[in-house]
VEXDREN-2710 file (C-alpha; in Angstrom, 1 decimal):
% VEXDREN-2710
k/r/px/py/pz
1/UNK/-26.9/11.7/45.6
2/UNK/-29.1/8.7/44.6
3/UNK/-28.8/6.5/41.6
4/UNK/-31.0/8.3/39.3
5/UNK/-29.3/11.7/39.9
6/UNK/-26.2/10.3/39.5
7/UNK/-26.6/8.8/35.8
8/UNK/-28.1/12.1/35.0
9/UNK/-25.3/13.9/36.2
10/UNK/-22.8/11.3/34.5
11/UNK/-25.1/11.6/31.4
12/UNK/-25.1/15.4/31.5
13/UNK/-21.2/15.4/32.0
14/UNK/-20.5/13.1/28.8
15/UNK/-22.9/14.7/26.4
16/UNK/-21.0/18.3/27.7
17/UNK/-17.8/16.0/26.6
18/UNK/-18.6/15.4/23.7
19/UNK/-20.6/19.0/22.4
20/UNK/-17.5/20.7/23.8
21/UNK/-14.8/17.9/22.2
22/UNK/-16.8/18.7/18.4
23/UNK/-15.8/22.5/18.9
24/UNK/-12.4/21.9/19.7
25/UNK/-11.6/19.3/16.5
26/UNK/-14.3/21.3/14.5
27/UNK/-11.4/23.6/14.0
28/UNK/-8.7/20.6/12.7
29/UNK/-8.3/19.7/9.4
30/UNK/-10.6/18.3/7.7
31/UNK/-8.4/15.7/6.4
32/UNK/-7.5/14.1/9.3
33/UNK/-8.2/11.0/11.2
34/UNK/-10.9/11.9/14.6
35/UNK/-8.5/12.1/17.4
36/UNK/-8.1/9.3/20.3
37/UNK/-10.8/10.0/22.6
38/UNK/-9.7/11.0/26.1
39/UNK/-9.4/8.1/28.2
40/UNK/-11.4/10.5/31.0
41/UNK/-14.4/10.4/28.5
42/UNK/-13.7/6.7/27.9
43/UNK/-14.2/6.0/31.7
44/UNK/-17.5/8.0/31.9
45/UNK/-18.5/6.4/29.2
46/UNK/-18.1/2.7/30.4
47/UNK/-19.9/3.9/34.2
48/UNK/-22.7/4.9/31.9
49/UNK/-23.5/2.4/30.0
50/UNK/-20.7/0.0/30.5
51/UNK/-19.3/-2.5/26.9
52/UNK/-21.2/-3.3/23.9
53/UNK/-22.3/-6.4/23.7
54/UNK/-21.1/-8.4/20.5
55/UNK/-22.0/-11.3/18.7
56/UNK/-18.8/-14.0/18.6
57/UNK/-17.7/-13.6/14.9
58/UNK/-16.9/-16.9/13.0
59/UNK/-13.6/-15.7/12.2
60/UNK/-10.9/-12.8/13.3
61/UNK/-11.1/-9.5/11.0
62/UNK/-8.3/-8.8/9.8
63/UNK/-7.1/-4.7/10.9
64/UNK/-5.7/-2.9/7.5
65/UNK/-4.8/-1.1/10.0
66/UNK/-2.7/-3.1/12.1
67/UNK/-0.5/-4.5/9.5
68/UNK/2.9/-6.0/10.3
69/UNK/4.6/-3.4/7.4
70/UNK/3.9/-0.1/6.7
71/UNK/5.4/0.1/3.4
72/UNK/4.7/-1.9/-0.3
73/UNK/7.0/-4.9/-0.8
74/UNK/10.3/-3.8/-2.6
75/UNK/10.2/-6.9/-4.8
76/UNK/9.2/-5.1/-8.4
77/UNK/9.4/-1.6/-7.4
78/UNK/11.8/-0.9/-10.3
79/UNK/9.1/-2.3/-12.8
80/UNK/6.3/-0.1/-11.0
81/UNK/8.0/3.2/-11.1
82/UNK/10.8/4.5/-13.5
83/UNK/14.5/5.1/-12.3
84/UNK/15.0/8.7/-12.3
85/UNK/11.9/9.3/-10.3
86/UNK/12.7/6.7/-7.9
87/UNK/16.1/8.6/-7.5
88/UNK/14.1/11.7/-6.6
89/UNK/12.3/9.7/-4.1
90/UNK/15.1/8.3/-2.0
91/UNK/16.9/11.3/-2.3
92/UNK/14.1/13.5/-0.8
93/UNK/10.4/11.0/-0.5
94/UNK/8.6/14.4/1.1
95/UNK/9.9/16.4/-2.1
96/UNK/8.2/14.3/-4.7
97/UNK/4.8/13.2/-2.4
98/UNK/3.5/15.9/0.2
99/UNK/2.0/13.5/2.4
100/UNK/5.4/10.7/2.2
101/UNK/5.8/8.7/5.3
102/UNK/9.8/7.4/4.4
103/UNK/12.2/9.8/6.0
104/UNK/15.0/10.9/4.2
105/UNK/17.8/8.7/4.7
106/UNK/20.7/11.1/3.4
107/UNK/21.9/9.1/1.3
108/UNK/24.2/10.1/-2.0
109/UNK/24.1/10.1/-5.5
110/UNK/26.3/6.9/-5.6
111/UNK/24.6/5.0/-2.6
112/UNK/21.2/6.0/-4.2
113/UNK/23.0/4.0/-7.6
114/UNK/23.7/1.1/-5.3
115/UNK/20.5/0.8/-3.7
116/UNK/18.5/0.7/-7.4
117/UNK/21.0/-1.8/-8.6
118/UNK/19.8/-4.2/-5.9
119/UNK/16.8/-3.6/-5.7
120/UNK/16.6/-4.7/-9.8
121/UNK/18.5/-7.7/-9.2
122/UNK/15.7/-9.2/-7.1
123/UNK/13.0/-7.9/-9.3
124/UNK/11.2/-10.2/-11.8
125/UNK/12.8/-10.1/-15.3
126/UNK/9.9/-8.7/-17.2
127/UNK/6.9/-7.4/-15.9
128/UNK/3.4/-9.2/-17.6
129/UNK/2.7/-6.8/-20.5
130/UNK/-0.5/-5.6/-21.9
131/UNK/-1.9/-4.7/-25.4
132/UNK/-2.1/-1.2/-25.9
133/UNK/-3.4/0.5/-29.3
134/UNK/-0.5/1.9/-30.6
135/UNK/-1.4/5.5/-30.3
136/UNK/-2.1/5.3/-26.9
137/UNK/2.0/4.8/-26.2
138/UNK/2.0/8.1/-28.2
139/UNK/3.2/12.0/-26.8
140/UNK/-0.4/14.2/-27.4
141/UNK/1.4/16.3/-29.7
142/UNK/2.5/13.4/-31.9
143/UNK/-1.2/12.1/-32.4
144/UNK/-3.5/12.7/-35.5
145/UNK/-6.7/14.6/-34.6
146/UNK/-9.0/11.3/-34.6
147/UNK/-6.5/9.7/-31.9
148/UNK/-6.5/13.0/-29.9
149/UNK/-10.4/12.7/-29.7
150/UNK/-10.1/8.8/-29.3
151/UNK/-7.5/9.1/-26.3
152/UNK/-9.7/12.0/-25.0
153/UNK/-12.9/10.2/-24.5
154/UNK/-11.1/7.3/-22.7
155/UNK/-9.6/10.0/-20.2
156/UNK/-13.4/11.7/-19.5
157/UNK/-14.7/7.7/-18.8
158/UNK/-12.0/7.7/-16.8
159/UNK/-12.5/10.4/-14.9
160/UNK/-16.6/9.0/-14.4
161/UNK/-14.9/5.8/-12.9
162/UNK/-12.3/7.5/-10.6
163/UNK/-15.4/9.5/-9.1
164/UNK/-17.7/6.2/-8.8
165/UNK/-15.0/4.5/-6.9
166/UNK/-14.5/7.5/-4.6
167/UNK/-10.6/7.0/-5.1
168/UNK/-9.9/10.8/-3.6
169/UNK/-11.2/9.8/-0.1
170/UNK/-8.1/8.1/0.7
171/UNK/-5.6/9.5/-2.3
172/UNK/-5.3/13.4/-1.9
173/UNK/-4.3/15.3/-5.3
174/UNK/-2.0/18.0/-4.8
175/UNK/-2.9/18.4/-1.1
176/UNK/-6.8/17.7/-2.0
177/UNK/-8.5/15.1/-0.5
178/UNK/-7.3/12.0/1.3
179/UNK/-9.9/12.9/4.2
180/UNK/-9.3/8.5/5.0
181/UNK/-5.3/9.8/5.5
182/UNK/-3.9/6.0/4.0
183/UNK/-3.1/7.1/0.7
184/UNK/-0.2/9.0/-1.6
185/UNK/-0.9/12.3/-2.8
186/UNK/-1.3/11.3/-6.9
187/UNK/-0.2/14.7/-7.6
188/UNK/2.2/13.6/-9.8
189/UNK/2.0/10.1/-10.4
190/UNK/2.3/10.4/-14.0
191/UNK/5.7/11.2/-14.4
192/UNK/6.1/8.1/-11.8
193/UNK/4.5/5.1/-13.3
194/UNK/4.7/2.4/-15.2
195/UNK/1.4/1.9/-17.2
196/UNK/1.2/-2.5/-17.2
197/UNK/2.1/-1.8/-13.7
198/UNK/-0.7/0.5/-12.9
199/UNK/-2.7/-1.7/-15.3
200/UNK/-2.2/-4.8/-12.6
201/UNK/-2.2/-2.8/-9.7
202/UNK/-5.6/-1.5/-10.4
203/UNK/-6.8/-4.8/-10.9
204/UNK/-5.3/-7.0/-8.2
205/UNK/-3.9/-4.8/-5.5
206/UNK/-3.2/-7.6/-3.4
207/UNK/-1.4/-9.0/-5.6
208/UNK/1.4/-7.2/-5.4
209/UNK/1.3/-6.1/-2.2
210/UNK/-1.4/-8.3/0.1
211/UNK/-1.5/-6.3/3.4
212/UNK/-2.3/-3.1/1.0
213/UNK/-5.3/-1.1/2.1
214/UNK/-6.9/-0.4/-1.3
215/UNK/-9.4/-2.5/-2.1
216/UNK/-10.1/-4.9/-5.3
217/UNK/-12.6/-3.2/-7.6
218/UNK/-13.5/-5.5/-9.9
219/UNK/-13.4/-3.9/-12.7
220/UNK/-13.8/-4.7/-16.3
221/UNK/-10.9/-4.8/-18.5
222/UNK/-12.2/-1.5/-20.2
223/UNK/-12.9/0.2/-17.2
224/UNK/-9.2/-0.1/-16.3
225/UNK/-7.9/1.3/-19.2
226/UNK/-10.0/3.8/-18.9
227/UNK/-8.8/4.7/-15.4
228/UNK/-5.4/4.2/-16.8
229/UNK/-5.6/7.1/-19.3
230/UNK/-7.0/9.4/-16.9
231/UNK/-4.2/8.9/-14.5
232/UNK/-1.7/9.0/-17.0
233/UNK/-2.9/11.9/-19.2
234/UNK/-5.1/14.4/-17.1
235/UNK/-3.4/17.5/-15.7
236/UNK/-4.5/17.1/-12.3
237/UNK/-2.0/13.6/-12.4
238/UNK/1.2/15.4/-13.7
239/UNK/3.7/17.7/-11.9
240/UNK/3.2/21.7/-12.1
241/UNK/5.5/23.3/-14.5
242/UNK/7.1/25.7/-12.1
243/UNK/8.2/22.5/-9.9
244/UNK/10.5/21.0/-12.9
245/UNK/11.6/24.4/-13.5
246/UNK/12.8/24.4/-9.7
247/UNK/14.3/21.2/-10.3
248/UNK/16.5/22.1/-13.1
249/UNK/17.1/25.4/-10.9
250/UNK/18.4/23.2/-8.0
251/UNK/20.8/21.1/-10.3
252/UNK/22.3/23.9/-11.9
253/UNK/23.1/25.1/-8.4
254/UNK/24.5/22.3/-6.8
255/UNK/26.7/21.6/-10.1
256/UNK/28.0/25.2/-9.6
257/UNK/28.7/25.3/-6.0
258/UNK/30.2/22.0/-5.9
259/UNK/32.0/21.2/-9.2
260/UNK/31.1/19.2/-12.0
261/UNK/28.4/15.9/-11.4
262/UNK/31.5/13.8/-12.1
263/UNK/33.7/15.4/-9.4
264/UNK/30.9/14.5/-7.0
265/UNK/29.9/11.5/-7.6
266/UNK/33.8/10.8/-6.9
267/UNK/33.8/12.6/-3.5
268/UNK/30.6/11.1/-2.7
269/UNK/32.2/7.6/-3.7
270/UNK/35.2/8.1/-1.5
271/UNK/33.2/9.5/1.1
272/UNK/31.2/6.3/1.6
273/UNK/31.6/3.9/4.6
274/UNK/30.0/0.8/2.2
275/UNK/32.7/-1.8/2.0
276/UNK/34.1/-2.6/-1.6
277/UNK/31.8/-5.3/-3.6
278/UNK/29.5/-5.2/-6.7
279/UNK/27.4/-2.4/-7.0
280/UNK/24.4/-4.8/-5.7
281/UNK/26.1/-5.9/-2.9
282/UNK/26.7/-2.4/-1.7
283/UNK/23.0/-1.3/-2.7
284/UNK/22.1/-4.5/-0.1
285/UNK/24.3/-3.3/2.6
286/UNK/23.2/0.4/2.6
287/UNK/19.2/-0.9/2.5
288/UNK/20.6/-3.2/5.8
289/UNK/22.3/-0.3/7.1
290/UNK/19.6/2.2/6.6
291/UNK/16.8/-0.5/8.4
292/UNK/14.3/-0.2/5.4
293/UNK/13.2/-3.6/6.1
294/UNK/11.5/-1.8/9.2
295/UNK/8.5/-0.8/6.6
296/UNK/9.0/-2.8/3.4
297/UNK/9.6/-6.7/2.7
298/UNK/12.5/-6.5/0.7
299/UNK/14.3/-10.1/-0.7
300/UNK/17.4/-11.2/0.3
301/UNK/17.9/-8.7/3.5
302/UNK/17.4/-10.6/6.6
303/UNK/15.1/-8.7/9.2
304/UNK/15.6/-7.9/13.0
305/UNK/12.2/-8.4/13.8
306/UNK/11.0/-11.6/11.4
307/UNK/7.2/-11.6/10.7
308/UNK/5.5/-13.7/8.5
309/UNK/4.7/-12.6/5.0
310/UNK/2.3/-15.4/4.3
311/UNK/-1.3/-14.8/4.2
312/UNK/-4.1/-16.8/5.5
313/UNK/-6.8/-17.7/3.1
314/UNK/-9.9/-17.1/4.9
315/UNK/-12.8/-19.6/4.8
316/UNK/-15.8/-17.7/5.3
317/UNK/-17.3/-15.9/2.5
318/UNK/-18.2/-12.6/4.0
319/UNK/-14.2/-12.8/5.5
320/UNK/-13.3/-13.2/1.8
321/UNK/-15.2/-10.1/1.2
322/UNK/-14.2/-7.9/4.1
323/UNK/-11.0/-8.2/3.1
324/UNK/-11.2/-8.0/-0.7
325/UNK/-13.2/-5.0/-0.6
326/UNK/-11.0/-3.5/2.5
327/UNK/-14.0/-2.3/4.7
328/UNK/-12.4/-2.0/7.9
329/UNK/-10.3/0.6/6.2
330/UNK/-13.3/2.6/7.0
331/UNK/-15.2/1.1/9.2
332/UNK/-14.7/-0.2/12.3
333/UNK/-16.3/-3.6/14.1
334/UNK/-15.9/-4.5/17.1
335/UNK/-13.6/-2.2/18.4
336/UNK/-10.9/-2.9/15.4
337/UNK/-10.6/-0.7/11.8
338/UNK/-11.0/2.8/10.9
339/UNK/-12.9/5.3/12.0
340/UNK/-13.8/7.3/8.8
341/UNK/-17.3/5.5/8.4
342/UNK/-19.7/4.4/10.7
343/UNK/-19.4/1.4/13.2
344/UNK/-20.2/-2.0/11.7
345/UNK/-20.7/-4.0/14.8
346/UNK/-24.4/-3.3/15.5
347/UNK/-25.8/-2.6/12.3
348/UNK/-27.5/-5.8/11.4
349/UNK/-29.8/-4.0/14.3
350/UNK/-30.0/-0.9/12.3
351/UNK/-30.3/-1.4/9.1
352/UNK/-32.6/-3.6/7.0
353/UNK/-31.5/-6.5/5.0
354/UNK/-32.8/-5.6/1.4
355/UNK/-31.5/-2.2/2.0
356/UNK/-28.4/-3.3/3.2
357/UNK/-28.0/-5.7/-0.2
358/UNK/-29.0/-2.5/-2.5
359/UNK/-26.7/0.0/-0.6
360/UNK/-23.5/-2.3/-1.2
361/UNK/-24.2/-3.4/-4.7
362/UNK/-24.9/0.6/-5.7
363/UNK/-24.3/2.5/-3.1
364/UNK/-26.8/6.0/-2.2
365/UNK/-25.7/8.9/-1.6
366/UNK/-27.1/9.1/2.0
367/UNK/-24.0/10.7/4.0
368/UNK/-22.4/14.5/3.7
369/UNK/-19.5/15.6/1.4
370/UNK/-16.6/12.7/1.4
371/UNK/-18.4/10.6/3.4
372/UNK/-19.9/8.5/0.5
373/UNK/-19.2/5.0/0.0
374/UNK/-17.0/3.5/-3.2
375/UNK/-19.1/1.7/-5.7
376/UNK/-17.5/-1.9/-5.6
377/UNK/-18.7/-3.5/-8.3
378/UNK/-19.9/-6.3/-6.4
379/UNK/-22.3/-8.7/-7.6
380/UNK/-25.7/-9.6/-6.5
381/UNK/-24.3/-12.9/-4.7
382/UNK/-21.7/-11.2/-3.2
383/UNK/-24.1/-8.2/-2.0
384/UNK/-26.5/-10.7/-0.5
385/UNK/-23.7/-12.4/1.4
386/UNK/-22.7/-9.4/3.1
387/UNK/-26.5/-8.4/4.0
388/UNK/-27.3/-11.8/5.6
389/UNK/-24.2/-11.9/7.6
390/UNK/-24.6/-8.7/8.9
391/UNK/-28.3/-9.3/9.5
392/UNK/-26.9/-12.9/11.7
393/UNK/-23.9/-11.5/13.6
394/UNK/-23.7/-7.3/14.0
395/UNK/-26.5/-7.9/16.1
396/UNK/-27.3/-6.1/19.4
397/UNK/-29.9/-7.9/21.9
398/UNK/-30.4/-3.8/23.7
399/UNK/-32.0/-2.6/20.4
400/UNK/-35.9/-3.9/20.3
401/UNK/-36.2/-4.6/17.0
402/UNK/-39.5/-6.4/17.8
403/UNK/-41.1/-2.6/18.5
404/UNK/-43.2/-1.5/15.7
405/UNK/-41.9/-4.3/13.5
406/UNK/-45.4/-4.8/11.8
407/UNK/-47.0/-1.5/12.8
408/UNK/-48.3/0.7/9.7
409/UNK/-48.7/4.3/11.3
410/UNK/-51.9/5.8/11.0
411/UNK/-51.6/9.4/8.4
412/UNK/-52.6/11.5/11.8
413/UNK/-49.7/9.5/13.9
414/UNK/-47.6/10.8/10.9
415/UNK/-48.3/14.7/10.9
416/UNK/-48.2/14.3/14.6
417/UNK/-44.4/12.9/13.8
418/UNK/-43.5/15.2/11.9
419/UNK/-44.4/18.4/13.9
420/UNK/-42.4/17.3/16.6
421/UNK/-39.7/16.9/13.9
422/UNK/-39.8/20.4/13.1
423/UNK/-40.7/21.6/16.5
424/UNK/-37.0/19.9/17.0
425/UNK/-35.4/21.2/14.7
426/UNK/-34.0/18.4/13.2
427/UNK/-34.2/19.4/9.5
428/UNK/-31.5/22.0/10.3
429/UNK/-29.1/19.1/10.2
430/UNK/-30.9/16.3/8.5
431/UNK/-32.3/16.5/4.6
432/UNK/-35.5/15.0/4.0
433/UNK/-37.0/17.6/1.5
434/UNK/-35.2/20.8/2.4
435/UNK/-32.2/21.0/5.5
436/UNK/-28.7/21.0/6.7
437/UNK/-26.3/18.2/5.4
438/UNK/-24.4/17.6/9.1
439/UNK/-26.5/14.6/9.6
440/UNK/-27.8/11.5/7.0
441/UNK/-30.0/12.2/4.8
442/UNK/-33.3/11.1/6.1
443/UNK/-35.4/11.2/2.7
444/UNK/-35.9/7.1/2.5
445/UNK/-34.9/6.6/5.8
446/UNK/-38.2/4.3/6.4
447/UNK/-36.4/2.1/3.9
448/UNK/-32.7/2.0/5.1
449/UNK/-33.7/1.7/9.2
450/UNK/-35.3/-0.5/11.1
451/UNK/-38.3/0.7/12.7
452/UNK/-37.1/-0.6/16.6
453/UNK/-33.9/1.6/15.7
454/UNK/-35.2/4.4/14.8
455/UNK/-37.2/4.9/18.3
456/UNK/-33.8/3.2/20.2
457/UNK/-32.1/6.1/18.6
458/UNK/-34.1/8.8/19.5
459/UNK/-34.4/7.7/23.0
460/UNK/-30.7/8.0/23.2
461/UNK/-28.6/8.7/19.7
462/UNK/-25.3/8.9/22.5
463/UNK/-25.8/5.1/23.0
464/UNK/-24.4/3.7/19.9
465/UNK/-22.7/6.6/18.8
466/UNK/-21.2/8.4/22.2
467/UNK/-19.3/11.1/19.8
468/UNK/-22.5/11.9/17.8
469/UNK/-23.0/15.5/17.5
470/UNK/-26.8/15.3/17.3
471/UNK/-27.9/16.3/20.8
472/UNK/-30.4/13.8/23.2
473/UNK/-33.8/15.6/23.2
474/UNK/-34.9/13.3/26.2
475/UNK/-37.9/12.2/24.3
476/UNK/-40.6/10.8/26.6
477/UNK/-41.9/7.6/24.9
478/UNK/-44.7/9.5/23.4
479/UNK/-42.6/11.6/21.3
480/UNK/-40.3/9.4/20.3
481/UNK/-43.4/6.9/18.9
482/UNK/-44.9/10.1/17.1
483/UNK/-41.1/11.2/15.4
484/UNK/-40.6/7.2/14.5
485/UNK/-43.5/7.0/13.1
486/UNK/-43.4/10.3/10.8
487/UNK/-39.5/8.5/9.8
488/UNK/-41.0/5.1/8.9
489/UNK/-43.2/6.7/6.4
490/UNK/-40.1/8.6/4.6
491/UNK/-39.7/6.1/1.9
492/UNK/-39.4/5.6/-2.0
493/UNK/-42.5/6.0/-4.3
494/UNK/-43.8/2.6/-4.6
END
């Protein structure tokens, strides 16, 4: 077999790979991270077009998703939720959040007393407080009419903001959403929090918890109380009705089939193998005991495994922002980050600069279902800095981005385009006017790619994207000139 009919028949094999690998996950669910390719298809993959090449970043991205603990610091966790639900939690975590990653550690009533008693004692004394109109702190049913309607049309901004910031592709809601799989189902987070804590936590993320992978908004003070409301008023944010029924259900049982709360909580007591000491003391001993330092930085209780809880400052700007914003939550660059949204590492190759500073201060709607990107909030400086770094450094030398940079495509070169298009049928995934929604939508895609890219693409969309569903057409150079052309002149209105 000679050279040439071998990278066909290695190409052949790997696009087979993939078509037949989309099936098979097609069927998973659809919240779910994509699966770890095979390492067969990774060895294919490298014989056919070997490593991408990358540009030597100025500083080391930090991975959200390889941080050192799983869980929040434990340091104010009695001022961010209240005590009785945080007795449910230890108790049973998967009972009171579907998607709960603690195990449950068996622990009873009066070890669960111990642990909360320690965990106050290293907590600040008072948690900073914030002005709230006085009606506002009041049950629904205990406000006039005028505060009803006042409260109500905070909740509805609220709920504008929550969909902006796209906060349901990483928290699900009773089981819906999450498709990003880092964050708690909110389904009941109502009954949970503390409002100045959610206030702050909203705010500054990091600063409670700086290896968090929820990014910093930057929201105004009256967006965050907005998004406060809704969290804490809408149904959608408190538990069903039937679940505190089976609550109340449970206790009465377990009161009846094993005496009075009292007589347990004495058993349980004498039952214990915690050493004698001050409540505290024993609450520190049972969070040693039962390794919780393994996922959460907790005061006081020495570790097995030290790692450091101090956080570098970074010193480039865009670092800053990568990490303020959390984008490798998503997105992945050079070979490190999520895999929810598309690859960062080439796309100062892809995309164009002024389109890349738009997209990031007001993000379009360009990609299918969930796949849309939060609105930040950043500002014009702050877009700009992200544009030009990614123009400078995700940079690929394979992609000609010299090819039809200053070509203007002739209005025959165009129809030519875009019969082939058809002829393809591309529009059965790809929207320009009318089509599918599997693929981008292509409507300004004159504005968002860059022309070199577009025909790169075409030639081979497996190259960048080895996983990409859209099949290789093997375009002679021809057609590929004729379809890049009709796509450069899919642009807004001047």
């Amino acid at each position: 077999m000679n050279s040439n009919n071998k990278r066909k028949y290695i190409s052949s094999f790997v696009i087979a790979c993939v078509v037949l690998g989309y099936i098979l996950v097609s069927e998973r669910v659809a919240f779910a991270e994509p699966p770890t390719p095979d390492p067969l298809f990774l060895e294919l993959e490298e014989m056919y077009r070997g490593d991408k090449d990358y540009k030597e970043l100025p500083f080391v991205p930090e991975d959200p998703h390889k941080r050192s603990k799983n869980g929040p610091t434990l340091k104010n966790v009695t001022h961010k939720a209240n005590k009785e639900w945080l007795k449910k939690w230890i108790s049973n975590p998967s009972e009171m959040v579907p998607n709960a990653r603690m195990p449950r550690l068996m622990l009873s009533d009066g070890e669960i007393e111990a642990v909360l008693a320690y965990l106050t004692s290293i907590a600040d004394k008072e948690l900073p407080k914030q002005e709230w109109d006085s009606y506002l702190l009041k049950e629904e049913d205990d406000m006039t009419d005028d505060e009803y309607e006042k409260m109500d049309e905070l909740v509805s901004g609220g709920k504008a903001i929550w969909g902006r910031a796209r906060c349901n592709i990483c928290h699900p809601v009773k089981g819906k959403g999450g498709a990003v799989g880092v964050g708690p189902d909110l389904g009941a987070v109502a009954e949970k929090i503390n409002r100045d804590w959610l206030y702050l936590w909203v705010k500054e993320p990091q600063g409670y918890f700086h290896q968090t992978q929820m990014p910093r908004y930057r929201f105004t003070d009256k967006e965050l109380r907005r998004l406060v409301e809704y969290l804490l008023r809408d149904w959608d944010f408190m538990p069903d009705e039937d679940y505190e029924e089976e609550e109340e259900d449970v206790a009465t049982d377990e009161v009846s089939n094993g005496g009075s709360v009292e007589q347990k909580a004495e058993a349980e007591e004498k039952s214990s193998i915690i050493p004698e000491g001050t409540l505290a003391e024993k609450g520190k001993r049972i969070i040693e005991l039962s390794r919780c330092f393994i996922c959460h930085e907790i005061e006081g209780v020495s570790e097995l495994l030290p790692v450091s809880s101090e956080k570098s400052e970074p010193t480039n700007e865009f670092e800053k922002l990568l990490n303020d914003v959390k984008c490798m939550t998503c997105h992945n660059i050079q070979g490190n980050g999520g895999t929810f949204a598309p690859e960062l590492t080439h796309e100062g190759s892809k995309l164009k600069g002024s389109w890349i500073k738009g997209f990031v201060e007001t993000p379009d709607i360009i990609r299918p279902l969930l796949k849309q990107m939060p609105k930040f909030n950043l500002s014009s400086k702050e877009a700009e800095t992200a544009a030009n770094f990614v123009e400078e450094y995700f940079i690929s030398e394979e992609i000609p981005l010299d090819k039809f940079a200053d070509v203007e495509p002739t209005e025959e070169e165009i129809n030519k385009g875009k019969e082939l298009y058809d002829a393809k049928g591309c529009r059965t995934c790809h929207t320009i006017k009318t089509g599918g929604i599997v693929g981008p939508n292509l409507k300004r895609v004159g504005d968002r790619l860059e022309n070199g890219y577009i025909f790169f693409h075409l030639k081979d969309p497996h190259h960048e994207t080895p996983d990409a569903v859209e099949p290789n057409y093997n375009l002679t150079d021809e057609e590929a000139t004729a379809i890049t052309h009709f796509l450069m002149s899919c642009k807004s209105k001047k």
